[in-house]
TORVO-354158 format. One record per residue (C-alpha): residue in one letter; x negated, y, z. Coordinates in steps of 0.05 Angstrom, whole numbers, plus 5000, padded with zeros to 4 digits. Example, Ala and Ser with C-alpha at 12.3 -4.5 7.8 and 13.67 -1.06 7.14 Angstrom:
! residues 2
A475449105156
S472749795143
***
This chain:
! residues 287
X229393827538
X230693127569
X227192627546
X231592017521
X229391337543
X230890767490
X231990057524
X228089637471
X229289037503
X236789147496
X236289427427
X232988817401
X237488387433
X243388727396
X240388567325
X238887877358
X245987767375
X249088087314
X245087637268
X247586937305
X254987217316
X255787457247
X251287447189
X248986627222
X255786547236
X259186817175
X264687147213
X265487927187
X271688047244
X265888027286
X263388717271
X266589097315
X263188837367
X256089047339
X257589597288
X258690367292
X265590547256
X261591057209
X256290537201
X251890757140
X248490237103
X242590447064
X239790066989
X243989666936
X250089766968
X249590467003
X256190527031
X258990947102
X264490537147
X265489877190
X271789727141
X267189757069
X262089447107
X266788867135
X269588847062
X261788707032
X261388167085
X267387827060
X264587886989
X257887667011
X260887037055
X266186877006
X266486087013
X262985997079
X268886017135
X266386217205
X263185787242
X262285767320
X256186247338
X254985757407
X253085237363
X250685567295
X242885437282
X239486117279
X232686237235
X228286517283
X225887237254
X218987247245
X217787897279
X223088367308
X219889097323
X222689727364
X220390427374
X226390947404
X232990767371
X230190367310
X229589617301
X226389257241
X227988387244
X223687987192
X226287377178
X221286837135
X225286577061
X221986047024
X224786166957
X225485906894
X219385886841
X222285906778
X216085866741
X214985156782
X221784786785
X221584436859
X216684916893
X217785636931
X213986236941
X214886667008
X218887207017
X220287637077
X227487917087
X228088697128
X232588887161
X231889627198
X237489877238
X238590467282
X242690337349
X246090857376
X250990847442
X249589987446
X251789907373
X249289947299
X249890577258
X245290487201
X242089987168
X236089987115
X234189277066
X229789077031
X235488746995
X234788716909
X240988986872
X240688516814
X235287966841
X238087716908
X233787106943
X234286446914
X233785866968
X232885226957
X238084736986
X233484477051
X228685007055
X221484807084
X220085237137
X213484887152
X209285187211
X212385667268
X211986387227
X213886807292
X209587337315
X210687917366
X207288637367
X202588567427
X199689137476
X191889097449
X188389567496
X190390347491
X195690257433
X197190917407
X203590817359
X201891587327
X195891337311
X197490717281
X203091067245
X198891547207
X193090937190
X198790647152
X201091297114
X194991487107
X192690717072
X198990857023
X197591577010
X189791426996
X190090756963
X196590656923
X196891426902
X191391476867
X191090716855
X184090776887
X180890106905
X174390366931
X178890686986
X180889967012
X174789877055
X176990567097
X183090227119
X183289517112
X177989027158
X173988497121
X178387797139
X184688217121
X190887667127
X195887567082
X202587267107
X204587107032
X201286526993
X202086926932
X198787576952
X190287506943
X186887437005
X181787867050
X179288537035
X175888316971
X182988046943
X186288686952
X180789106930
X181988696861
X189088706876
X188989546871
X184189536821
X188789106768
X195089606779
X190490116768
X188989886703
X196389706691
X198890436709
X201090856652
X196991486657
X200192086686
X202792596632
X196793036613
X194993586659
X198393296718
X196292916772
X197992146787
X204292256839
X202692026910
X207091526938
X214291816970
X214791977046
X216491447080
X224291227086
X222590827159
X215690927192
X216390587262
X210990247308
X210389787365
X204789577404
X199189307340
X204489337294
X207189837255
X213289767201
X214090357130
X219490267075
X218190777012
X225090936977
X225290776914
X230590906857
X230690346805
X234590466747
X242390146738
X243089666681
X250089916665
X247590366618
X249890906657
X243291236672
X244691256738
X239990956795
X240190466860
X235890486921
X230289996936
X226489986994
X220389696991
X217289517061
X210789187090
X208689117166
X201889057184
X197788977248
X192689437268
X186489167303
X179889597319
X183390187278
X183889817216
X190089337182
X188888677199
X195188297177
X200688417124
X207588157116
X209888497043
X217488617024
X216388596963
X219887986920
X215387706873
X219387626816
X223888256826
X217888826833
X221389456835
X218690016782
X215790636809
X216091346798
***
């Protein structure tokens, strides 16, 4: 069998262009320029097609007209990764506390999309069904957040891969905080003010959602965390999203999809850095 060759460069510079050209420029005709027709969008509002898609847009952009994407200012992402036909952009959003009236907390915003033939044909979010970001009106973006995956050495993306399932399957399955130290290096960096710091913060981090867990039903064992819904590396970095369903609040009984991702940067075999998904007043319930 042939082995396909991805051009990341290219890829990346798809997602870079579709971001300034539409979502920066709030200009939904714009899509079919960047989008599969049977694009499939993945989370809050799973939907297949470029015409629902262009019609969520509109909904989503309703009272911004379109502005010219030569002259738009574009957010720089803080990261943009790609391994084969996938690309995750991070983009840094300092939202609102509303515990502290005048302050924010960070949040990072995923996107993951898969390109196939030069265009878009899935996407994956990190995006909150009923708790979308809250910015404030000139958002502080204080220091340069930008990063890239860098070549460290022999970087061996199978190997990073399975350090990070492995950390998940380990640590957050069993809630196990004596696991940490396996994984996780001593001056462990957290990219979000809110998270605890170091190896010794999320040691006590795991520990206290240990002790929050409800026990698992007797004679059963705690659940491990789901298979990951995106597991993909590049260079020291490596990118997972666990599916999640969260329950509606219709009533209905019926449930959503969250994705809840993290990226992390491997150094010496061991998780050095951490950007979390997660929104810290919107924490999704799991199974």
């Amino acid at each position: 069998m042939a082995t396909v060759v991805h051009d990341l460069h290219a890829n990346k510079r798809l997602v870079l262009d579709y971001f300034r050209d539409v979502v920066a420029a709030f200009d939904p005709e714009a899509l079919p320029k960047y989008v599969c027709d049977d694009f499939v969008l993945h989370g809050p509002d799973a939907l297949v097609g470029i015409d629902r898609f262009k019609a969520l847009l509109r909904r989503d952009f309703a009272g911004h007209p379109p502005l010219d994407p030569e002259t738009v200012p574009v957010l720089p992402p803080v990261f943009v990764v790609a391994e084969r036909d996938l690309v995750t952009i991070c983009f840094y959003m300092p939202a609102v506390e509303p515990e502290e009236p005048g302050s924010t907390y960070d949040l990072f915003a995923y996107n993951t999309y898969r390109v196939a033939d030069g265009k878009l044909a899935e996407r994956w979010t990190n995006e909150h069904k009923y708790a979308r970001p809250q910015l404030p009106e000139s958002p502080d973006l204080g220091a340069d957040r930008s990063t890239e995956p860098l070549q460290v050495g022999r970087t061996d993306l199978e190997a990073n891969k399975k350090l990070v399932s492995d950390f998940y399957v380990e640590v957050f399955g069993p809630m196990n905080p004596e696991a940490v130290k396996k994984f996780v290096a001593d001056d462990y960096l957290q990219h979000a003010s809110h998270m605890p710091q170091g190896r010794a913060g999320l040691e006590r981090y795991v520990a206290e959602l240990a002790r929050q867990a409800p026990p698992p039903p007797a004679g059963t064992a705690p659940a491990g965390p789901p298979a990951p819904a995106v597991l993909h590396a590049e260079g020291d970095m490596v990118v997972i999203a666990g599916e999640l369903p969260q329950p509606l609040l219709d009533g209905s009984g019926g449930t959503w999809t969250f994705y809840a991702y993290d990226a992390y940067r491997v150094r010496d075999g061991k998780l050095a850095e951490h950007w979390s998904g997660i929104d810290k007043h919107a924490r999704p319930r799991t199974p």
